[in-house]
N, C-alpha and C positions, 0 to 999 in steps of 0.2 A: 833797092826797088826804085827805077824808075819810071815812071807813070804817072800823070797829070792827069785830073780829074775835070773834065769840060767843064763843069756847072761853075765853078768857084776857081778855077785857074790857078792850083795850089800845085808845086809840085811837092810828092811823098818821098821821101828819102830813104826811110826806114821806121818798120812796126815792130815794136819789144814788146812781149809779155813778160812780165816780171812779177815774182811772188814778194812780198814784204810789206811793209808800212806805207801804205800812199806816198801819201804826203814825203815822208825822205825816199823813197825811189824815185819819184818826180826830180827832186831837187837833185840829186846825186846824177839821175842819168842826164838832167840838164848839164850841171859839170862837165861831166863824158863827154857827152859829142859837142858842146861850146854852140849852144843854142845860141839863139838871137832874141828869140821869146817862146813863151809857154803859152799855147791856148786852150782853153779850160773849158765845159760845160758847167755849169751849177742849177737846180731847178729852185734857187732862190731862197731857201726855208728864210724862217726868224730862227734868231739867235737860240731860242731855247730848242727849236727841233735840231739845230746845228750840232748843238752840245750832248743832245742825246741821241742822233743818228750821223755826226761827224764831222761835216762843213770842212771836207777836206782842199776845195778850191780857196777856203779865206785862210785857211792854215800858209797854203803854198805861196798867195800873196801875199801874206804877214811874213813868211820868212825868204823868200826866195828874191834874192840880187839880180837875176835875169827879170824884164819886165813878163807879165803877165796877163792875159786879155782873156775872161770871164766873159760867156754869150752864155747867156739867161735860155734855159731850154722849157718846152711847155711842159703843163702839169702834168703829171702820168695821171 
């Protein structure tokens, strides 16, 4: 897919859906196509909402070798 998105002047290259664990899908499909970086949404919790509903963007920075750029999204 390509197509540039006016507002943010990104080009998309390709959208995967994939079933399995976050966090190593992310990481694995980074491997795959040889990223340049990962960019993430997070709605910020604390550490204890993290651990009991997931905090799966500081897992992927905690273990992922590719750099990773986390934009703070609003509260729902």
């Amino acid at each position: 897919m390509d197509s540039q998105i006016d507002s943010c002047r990104l080009l998309i290259e390709d959208i995967r859906i994939t079933k399995g664990n976050p966090t190593e899908v992310i990481l694995n499909t980074t491997k795959d196509i040889h990223s340049d970086m990962i960019v993430m949404g997070s709605y910020g919790h604390n550490i204890l909402q993290d651990a009991l509903t997931g905090g799966t963007a500081r897992r992927v920075v905690k273990k992922s070798e590719t750099p990773v750029f986390v934009v703070r999204l609003p509260k729902k």
